[in-house]
VEXSEGU-825815 format. One line per field, with one value per residue (C-alpha): x, y, z; residue in one letter. Coordinates in nm, 4 decimals, decimal comma, always signed. Each point is the difference from the previous one (the first is absolute). Example, Ala and Ser with C-alpha at 12.3 -4.5 7.8 and 13.67 -1.06 7.14 Angstrom:
residues 2
c1	[+1,2300 +0,1370]
c2	[-0,4500 +0,3440]
c3	[+0,7800 -0,0660]
code	[A S]
end
This chain:
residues 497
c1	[+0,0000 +0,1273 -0,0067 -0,2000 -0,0188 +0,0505 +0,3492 -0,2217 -0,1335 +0,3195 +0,1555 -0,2442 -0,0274 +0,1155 +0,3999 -0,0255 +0,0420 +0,2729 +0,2000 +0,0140 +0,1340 +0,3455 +0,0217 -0,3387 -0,0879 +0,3087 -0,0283 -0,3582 +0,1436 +0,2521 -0,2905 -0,2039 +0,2832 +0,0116 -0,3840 -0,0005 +0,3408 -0,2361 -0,2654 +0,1786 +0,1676 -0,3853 -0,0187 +0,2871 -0,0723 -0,3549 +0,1360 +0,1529 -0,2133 +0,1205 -0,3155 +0,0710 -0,3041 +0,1470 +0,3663 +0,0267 +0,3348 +0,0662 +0,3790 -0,0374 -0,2503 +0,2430 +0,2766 -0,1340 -0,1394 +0,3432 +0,0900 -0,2350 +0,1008 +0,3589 -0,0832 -0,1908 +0,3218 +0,0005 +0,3809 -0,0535 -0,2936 +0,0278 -0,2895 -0,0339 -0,1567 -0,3239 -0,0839 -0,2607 +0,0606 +0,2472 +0,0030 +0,2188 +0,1789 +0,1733 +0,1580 +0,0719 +0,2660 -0,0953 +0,2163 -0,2887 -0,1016 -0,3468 -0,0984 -0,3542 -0,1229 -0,1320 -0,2196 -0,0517 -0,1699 +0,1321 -0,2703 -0,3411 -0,3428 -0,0564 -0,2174 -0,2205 +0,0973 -0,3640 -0,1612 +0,2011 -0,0413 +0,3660 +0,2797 +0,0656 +0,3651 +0,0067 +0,0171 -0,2457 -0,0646 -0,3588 -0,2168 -0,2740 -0,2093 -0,0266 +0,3546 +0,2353 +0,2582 +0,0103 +0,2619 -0,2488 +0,2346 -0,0041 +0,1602 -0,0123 -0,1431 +0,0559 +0,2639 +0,2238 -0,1375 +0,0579 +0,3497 +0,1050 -0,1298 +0,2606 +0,2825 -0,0431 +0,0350 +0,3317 +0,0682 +0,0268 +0,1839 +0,2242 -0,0307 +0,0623 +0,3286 -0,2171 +0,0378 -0,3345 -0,0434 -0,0327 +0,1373 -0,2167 -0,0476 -0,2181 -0,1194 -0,1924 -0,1740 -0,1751 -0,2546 -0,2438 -0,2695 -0,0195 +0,0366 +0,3839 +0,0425 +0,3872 +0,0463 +0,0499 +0,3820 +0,0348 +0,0307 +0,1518 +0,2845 +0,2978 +0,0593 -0,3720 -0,1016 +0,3205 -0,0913 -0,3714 +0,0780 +0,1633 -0,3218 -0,2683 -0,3019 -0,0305 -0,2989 -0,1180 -0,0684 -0,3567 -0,2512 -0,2467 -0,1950 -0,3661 -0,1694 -0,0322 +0,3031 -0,0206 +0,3119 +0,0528 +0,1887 -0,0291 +0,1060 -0,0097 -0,1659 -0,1370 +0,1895 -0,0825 +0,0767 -0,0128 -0,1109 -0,1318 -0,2953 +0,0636 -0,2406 +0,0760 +0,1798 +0,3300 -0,1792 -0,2135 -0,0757 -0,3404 +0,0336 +0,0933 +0,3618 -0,1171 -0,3650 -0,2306 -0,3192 -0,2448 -0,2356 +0,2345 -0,0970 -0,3060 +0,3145 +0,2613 +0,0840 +0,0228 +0,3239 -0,1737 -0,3312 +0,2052 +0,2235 -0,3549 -0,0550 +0,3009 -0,0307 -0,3597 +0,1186 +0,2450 -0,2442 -0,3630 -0,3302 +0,1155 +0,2132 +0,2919 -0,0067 +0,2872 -0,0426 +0,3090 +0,0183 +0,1751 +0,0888 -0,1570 +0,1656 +0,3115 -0,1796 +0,0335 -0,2729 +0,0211 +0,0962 -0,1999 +0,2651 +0,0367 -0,4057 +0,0653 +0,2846 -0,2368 -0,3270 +0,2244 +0,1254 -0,3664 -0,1004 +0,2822 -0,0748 -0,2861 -0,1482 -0,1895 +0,3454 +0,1525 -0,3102 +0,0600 +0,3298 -0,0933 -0,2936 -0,2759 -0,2920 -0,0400 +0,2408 -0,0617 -0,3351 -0,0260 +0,2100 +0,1128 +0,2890 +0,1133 -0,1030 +0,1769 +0,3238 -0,0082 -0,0563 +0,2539 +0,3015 -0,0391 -0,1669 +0,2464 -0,1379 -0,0062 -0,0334 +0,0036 +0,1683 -0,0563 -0,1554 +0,1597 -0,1272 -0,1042 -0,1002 -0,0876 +0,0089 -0,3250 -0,2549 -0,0036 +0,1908 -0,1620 +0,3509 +0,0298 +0,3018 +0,2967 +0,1477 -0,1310 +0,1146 -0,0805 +0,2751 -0,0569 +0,1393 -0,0592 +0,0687 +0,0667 +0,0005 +0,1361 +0,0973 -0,0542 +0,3396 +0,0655 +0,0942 -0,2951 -0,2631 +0,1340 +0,0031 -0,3643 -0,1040 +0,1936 -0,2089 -0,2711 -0,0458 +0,1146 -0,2518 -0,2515 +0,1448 +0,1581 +0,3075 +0,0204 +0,0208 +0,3852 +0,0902 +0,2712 +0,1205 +0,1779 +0,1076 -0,1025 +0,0513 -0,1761 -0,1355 +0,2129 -0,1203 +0,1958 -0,0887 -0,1306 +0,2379 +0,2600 +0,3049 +0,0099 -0,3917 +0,0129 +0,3145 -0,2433 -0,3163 +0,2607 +0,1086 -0,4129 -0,0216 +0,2710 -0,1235 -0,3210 -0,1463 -0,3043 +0,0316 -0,1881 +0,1500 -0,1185 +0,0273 +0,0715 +0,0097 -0,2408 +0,3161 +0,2878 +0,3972 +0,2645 +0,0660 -0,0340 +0,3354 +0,1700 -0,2774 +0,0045 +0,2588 +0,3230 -0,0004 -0,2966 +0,0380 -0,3150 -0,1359 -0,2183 -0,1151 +0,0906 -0,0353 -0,2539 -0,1172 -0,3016 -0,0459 -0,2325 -0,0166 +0,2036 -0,0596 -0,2289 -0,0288 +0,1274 +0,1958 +0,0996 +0,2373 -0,0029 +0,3042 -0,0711 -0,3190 -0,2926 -0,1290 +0,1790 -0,0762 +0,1289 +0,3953 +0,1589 +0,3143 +0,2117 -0,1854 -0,0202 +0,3688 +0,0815 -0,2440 +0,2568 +0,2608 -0,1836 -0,0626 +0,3898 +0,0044 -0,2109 +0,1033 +0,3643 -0,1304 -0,0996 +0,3248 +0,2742 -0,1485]
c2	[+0,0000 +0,3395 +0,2472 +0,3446 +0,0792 +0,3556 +0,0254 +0,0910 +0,2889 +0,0984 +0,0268 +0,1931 +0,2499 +0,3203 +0,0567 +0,1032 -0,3540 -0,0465 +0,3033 -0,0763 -0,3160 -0,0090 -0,2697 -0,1641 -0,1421 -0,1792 -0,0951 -0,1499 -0,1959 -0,1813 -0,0948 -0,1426 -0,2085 -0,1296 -0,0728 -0,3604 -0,0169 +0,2608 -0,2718 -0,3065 +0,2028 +0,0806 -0,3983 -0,0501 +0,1451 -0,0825 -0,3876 +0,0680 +0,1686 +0,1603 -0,0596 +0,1433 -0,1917 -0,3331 +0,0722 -0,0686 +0,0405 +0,2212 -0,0048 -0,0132 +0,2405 +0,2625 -0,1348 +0,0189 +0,3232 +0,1012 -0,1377 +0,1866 +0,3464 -0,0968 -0,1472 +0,3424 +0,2052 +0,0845 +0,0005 -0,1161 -0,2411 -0,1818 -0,1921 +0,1835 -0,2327 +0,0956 -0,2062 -0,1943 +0,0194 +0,1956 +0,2595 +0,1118 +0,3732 +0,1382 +0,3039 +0,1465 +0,2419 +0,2195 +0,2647 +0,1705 +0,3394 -0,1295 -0,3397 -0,2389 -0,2316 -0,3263 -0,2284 -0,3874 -0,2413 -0,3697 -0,2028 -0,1132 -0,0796 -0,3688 -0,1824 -0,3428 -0,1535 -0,1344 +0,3282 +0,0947 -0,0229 -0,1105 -0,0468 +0,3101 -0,0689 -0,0662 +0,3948 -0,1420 +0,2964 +0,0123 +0,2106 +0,1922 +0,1245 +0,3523 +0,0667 -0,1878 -0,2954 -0,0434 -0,1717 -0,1956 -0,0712 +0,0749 +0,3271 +0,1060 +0,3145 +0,0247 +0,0809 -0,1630 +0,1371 +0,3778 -0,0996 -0,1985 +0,3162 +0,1634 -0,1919 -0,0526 +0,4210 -0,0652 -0,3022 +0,2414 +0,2506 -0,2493 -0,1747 +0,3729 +0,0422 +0,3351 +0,1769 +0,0600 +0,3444 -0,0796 -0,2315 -0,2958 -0,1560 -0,2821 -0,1395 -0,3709 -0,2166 -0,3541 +0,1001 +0,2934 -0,2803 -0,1040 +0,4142 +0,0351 -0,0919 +0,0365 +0,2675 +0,3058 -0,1945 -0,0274 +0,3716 +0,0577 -0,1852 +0,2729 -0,0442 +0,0011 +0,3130 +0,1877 -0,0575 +0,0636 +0,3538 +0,0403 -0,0027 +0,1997 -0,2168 -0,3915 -0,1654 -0,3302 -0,1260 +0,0056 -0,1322 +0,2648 +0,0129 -0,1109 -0,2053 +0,4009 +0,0637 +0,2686 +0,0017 +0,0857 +0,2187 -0,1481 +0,2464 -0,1914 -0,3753 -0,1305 -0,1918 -0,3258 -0,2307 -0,3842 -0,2005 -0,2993 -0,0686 -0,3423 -0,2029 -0,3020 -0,2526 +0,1789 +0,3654 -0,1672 -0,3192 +0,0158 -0,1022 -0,3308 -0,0819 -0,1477 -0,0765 -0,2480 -0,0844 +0,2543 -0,1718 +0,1700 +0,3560 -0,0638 +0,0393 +0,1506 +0,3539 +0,0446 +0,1791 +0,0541 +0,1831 +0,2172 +0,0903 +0,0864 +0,2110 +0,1862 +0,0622 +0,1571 +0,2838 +0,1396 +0,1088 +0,1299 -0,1607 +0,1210 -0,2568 +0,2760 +0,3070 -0,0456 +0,0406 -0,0901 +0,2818 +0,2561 -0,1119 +0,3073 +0,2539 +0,1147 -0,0727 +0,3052 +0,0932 +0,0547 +0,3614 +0,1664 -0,0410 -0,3868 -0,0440 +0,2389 -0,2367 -0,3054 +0,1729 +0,0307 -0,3806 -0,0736 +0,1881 -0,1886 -0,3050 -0,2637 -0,1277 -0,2704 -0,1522 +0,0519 -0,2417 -0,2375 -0,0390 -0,0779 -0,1624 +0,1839 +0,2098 +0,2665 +0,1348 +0,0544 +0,1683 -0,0135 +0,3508 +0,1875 -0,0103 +0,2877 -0,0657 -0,3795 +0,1595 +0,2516 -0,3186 -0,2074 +0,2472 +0,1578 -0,2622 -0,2254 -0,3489 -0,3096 -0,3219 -0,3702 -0,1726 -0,3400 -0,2024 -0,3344 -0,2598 -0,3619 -0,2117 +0,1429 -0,3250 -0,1836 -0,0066 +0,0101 -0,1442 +0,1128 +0,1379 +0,3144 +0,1564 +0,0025 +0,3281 +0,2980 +0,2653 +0,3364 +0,1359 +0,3543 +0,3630 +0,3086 +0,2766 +0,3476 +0,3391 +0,3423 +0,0767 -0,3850 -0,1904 -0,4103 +0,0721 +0,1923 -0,2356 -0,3527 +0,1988 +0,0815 -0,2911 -0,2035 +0,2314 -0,0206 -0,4107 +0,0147 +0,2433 -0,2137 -0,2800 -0,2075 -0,0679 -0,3420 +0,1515 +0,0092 +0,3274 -0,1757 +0,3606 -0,1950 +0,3161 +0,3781 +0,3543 +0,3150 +0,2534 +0,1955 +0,2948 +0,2575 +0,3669 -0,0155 +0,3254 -0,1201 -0,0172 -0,3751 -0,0323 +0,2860 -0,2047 -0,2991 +0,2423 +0,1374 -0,3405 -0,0674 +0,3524 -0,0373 -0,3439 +0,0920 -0,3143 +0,1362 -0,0267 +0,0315 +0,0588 -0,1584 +0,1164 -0,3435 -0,3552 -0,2035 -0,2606 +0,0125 +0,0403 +0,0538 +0,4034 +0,0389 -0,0797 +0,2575 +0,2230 +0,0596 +0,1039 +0,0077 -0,0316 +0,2528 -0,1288 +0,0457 -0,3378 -0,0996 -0,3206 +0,0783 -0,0780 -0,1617 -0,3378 -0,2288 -0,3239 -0,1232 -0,2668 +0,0809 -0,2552 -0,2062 -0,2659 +0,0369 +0,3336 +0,1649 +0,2631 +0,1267 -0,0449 +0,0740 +0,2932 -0,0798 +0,3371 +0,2859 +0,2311 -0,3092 -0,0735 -0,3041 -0,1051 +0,2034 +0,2956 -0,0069 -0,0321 +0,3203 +0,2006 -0,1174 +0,1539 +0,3424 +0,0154 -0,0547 +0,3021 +0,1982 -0,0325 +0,0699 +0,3715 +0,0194 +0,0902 -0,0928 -0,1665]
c3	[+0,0000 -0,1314 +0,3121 -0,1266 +0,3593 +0,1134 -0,1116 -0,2952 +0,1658 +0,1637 -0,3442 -0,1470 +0,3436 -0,0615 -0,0036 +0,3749 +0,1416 -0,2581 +0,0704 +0,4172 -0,0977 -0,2346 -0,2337 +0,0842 -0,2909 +0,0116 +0,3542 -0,1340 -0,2690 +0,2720 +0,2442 -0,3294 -0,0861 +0,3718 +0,0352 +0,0063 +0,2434 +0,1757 +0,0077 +0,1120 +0,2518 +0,1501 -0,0100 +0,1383 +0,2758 +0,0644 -0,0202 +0,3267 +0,3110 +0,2666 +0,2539 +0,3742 +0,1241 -0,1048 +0,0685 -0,3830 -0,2161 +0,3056 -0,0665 -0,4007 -0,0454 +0,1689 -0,2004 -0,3392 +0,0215 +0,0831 -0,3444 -0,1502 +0,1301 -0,1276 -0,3209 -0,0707 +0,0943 +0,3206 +0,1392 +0,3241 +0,1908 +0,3095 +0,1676 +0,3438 +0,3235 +0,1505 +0,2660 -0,2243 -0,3695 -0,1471 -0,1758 -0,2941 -0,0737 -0,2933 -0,1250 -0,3786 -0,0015 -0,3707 +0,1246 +0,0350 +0,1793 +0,1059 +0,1947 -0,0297 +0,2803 -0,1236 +0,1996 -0,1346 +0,2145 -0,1818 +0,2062 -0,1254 +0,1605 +0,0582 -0,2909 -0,0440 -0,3274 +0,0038 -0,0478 -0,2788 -0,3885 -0,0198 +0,2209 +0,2066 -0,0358 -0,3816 -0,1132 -0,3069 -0,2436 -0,1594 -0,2033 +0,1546 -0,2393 -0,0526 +0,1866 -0,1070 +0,1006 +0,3608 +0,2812 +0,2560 +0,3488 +0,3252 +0,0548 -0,3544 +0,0374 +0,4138 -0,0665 -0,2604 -0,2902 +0,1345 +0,0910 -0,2860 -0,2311 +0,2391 -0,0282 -0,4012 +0,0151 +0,1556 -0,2075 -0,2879 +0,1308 +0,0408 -0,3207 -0,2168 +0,2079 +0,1518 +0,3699 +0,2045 +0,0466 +0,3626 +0,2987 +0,0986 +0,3617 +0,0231 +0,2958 -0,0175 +0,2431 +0,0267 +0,2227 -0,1123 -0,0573 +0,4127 +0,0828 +0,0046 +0,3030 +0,0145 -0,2758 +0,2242 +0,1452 -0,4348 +0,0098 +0,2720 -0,0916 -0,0003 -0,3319 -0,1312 +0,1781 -0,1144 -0,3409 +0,0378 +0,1217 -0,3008 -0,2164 -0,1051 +0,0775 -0,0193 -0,2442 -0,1236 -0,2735 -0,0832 -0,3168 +0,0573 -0,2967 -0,0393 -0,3159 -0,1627 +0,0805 +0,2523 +0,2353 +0,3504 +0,2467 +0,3502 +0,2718 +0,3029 +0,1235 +0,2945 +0,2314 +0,1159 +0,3247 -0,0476 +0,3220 +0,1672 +0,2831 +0,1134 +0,2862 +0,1254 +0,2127 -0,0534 +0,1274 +0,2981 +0,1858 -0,0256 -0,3679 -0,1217 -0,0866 -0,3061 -0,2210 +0,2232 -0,0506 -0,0163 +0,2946 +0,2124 -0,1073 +0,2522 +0,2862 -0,1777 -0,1378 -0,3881 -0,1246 -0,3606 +0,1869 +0,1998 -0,2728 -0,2022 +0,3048 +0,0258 -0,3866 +0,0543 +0,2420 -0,3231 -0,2215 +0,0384 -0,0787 -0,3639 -0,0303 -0,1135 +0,1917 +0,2651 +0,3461 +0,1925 +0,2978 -0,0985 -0,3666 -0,2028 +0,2092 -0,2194 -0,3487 -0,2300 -0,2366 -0,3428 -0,0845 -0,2288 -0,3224 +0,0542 -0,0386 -0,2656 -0,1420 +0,1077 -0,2190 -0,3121 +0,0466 -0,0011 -0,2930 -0,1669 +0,0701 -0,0682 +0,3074 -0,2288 -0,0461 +0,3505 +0,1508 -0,2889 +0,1230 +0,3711 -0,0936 +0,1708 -0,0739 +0,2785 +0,2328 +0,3944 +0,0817 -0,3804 +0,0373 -0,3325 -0,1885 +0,1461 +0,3506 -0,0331 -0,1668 +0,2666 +0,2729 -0,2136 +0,0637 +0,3445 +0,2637 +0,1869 +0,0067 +0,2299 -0,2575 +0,0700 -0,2509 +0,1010 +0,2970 +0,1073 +0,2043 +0,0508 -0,3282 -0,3094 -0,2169 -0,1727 +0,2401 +0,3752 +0,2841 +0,3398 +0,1260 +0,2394 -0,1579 +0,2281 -0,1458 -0,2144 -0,1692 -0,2267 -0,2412 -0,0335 -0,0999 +0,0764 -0,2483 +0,1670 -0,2027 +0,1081 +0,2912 +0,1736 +0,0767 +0,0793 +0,3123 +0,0905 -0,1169 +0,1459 +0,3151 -0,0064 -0,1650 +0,3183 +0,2492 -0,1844 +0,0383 +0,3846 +0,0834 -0,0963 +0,1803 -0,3389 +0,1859 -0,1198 -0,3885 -0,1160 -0,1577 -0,2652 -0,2410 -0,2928 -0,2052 -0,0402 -0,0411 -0,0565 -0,2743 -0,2823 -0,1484 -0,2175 -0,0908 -0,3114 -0,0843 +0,0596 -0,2590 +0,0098 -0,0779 -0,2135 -0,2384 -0,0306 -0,1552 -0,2623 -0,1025 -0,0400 -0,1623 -0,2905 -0,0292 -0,1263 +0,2572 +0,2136 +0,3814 +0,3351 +0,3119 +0,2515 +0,3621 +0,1672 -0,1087 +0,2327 -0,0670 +0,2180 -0,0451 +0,2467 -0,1404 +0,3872 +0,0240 -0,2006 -0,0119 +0,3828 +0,2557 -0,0235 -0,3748 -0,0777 -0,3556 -0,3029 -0,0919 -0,3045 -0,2040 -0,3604 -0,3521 -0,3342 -0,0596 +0,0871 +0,2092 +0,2260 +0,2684 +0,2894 +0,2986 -0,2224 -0,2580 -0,3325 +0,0660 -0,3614 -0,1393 -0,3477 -0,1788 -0,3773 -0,0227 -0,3258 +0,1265 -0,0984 +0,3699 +0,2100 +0,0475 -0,0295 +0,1389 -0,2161 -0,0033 +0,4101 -0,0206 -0,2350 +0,2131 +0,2923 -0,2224 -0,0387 +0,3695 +0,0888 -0,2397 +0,2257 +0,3061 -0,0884 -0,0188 +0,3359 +0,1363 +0,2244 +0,3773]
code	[X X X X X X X X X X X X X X X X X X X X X X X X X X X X X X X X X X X X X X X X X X X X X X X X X X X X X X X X X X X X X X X X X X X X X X X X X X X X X X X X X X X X X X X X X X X X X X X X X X X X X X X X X X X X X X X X X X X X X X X X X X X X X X X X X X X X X X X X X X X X X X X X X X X X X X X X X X X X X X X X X X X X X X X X X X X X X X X X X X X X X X X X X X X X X X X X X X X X X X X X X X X X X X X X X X X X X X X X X X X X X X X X X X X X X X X X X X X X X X X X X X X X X X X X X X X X X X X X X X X X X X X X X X X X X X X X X X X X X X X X X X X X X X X X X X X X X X X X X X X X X X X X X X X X X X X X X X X X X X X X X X X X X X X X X X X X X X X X X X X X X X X X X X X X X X X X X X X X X X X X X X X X X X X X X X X X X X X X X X X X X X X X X X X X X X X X X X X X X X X X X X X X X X X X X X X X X X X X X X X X X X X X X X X X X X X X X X X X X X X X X X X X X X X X X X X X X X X X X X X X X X X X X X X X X X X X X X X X X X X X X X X X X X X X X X X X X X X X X]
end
């Protein structure tokens, strides 16, 4: 299949996009001629997942995205110890007067090769009709696709013997998908946080466009706390050790009830409006530009397609789009992402569950912190007498947000502008990312998720990236990758850190 993606478009934009960037038509020939090394390198590296939760290709994960920095010319990379999995930084030295942060995470969601269309770990490319060939794997567009577009930008730099116009440092880590739980001792590694101070702002990679096309600015996203309510023979005696039969829960106290229970006091009769004591009390409202910013996403953007997506018909108290978009981006949440106890094969089996236990998140928006709401969510359940609940906080951290003026944001829109590609921005992502970590003190650094292409299924089955774009306002691979070029372009202007 012959891509007529938007490189298309970007050829034909006006010289403005050419001029910012020397030589780019060259520089797009190179990454054309590297597409399908581009490819297998994407399915290469979805073959082998890094997955925190299952203390999976722990050690080789770490080690081959090392190999990847290097092979795409960074001079130095060494796999820095975290406590849990590592994490991996590396520096490019252009000689260059200006410095960019660059956050990877390497790690990937876990997967059930039964729900999926093929195998997660295959990296099988597709047609979907109306779009264009496709990569289905876990991770390929959260966030492999985003980062391999990266790295084939620096692949051809490389490859036409050409200097970045600015410095690189890259920081990577193998645990963003169970909250980063060890990430802040990545950066504050000596060496890490020297070179972080160096830079103007740290982004990710990012496919932001839609199925029009329309791409995205993010400014901030919510920050999220992974943890564990667990009741049972290990929290209390009164439970059993282990499952017996469920006669006994005439005389005997049931860990999955009282886990039920405790669940019941988090939210109101709603079923989503928290009410831990206390947990609402630092939440900052929208200001009056972001529902401005949130009105014009909305206008945008086609809610018919957005409910498609998650499969639903209505949202909560069958609200507006605008109302929901305005929910969607500035209420924290308490979700349960799971429940776990007793038997849940064919049938019955009259147990009483020995154990139980919710997996759930919390996802915290401006001005909220971890710290803050473990603490009230632990005062919350003793209060009410739950002191046989374990509190077990797996990962977590809190909000980013950057000023949509500043310099760094304000680099991305021009790279959009010249581009000719049509954009939101978007105040928040209801998504999370560690930008906490430089964003906040004592590196006080911008943060953004950046750049053009289109894939869908993060966390779920049959996750997809597009790779070679049938419709001429959607990038491919290559075309994601030269936008990646123009951007290094811009934010060497910004001036000495």
């Amino acid at each position: 299949m012959r891509s007529i993606g938007l490189g298309l478009v970007l050829a034909l934009a006006a010289t403005g996009a050419n001029a910012q960037t020397p030589g780019r038509e060259a520089m797009a020939k190179v990454i054309a001629g590297q597409h399908d090394q581009n490819v297998k390198s994407l399915q290469d590296w979805i073959a082998l997942p890094t997955i925190a939760a299952e203390k999976r290709n722990v050690s080789e994960g770490a080690a081959y995205m090392r190999q990847l920095a290097l092979d795409a010319g960074f001079q130095q990379a060494r796999i820095v110890e975290s406590g849990g999995v590592p994490g991996v930084f590396a520096t490019l030295d252009a000689g260059a007067p200006v410095t960019l942060g660059v956050y990877f995470m390497y790690d990937v969601k876990q997967f059930d090769p039964k729900e999926w269309t093929s195998p997660p770990l295959a990296g099988q490319l597709y047609d979907r009709p109306g779009e264009g060939q496709a990569i289905r794997g876990r991770g390929a567009v959260n966030q492999k696709g985003p980062e391999t577009a990266f790295l084939a930008a620096l692949r051809a730099f490389k490859a036409s013997g050409r200097k970045l116009p600015v410095n690189l440092v890259l920081v990577a880590e193998g645990e963003e998908e169970i909250a980063s739980p060890n990430f802040p001792r990545i950066v504050a590694d000596p060496q890490v946080a020297a070179a972080l101070q160096k830079t103007v702002g740290v982004f990710i990679p990012s496919a932001s466009q839609d199925e029009s096309g329309l791409g995205d600015i993010l400014l901030g996203a919510k920050g999220a706390v992974e943890f564990q309510l667990i009741v049972g023979g290990e929290t209390s005696d009164k439970y059993p050790r282990k499952d017996v039969h469920s006669s006994n829960y005439a005389r005997v106290e049931s860990p999955a009830w009282r886990l039920v229970k405790a669940l019941d006091t988090l939210v109101a009769d709603d079923g989503h409006t928290p009410t831990i004591d206390g947990f609402m009390d630092n939440v900052a409202p929208l200001t009056a530009r972001q529902k401005e910013l949130i009105t014009q996403q909305v206008k945008a953007s086609n809610e018919a397609e957005v409910k498609k997506g998650l499969g639903i018909g209505r949202w909560i108290n069958d609200e507006d789009y605008q109302t929901s978009s305005e929910r969607f981006l500035s209420q924290p949440t308490v979700n349960i992402q799971g429940l776990v106890s007793g038997y849940t094969g064919v049938g019955g089996k009259t147990v009483l569950p020995g154990r139980a236990e919710a997996k759930l998140e919390f996802r915290l928006v401006p001005n909220m912190t971890k710290d803050e709401v473990v603490t009230k969510l632990k005062a919350h359940l003793a209060k009410r007498g739950f002191d046989d609940v374990k509190v077990v906080v797996s990962g977590g951290y809190g909000p980013n947000q950057t000023d949509e003026n500043s310099a760094f944001i304000q680099a991305q829109k021009r790279v959009f502008e010249r581009n000719k590609v049509p954009f939101t921005i978007t105040p928040r992502s209801a998504g999370s990312w560690p930008g906490v970590v430089f964003n906040g003190a004592p590196l006080n650094l911008p943060t953004g998720q950046f750049g053009i292409g289109r894939g869908e299924g993060a966390h779920a089955p049959d996750e997809w990236f597009i790779v070679r774009s049938s419709n001429p306002r959607v990038a491919g691979l290559d075309e994601a990758a030269l936008f990646f070029v123009d951007y290094l372009y811009e934010v060497a202007k910004l001036g000495r850190k």
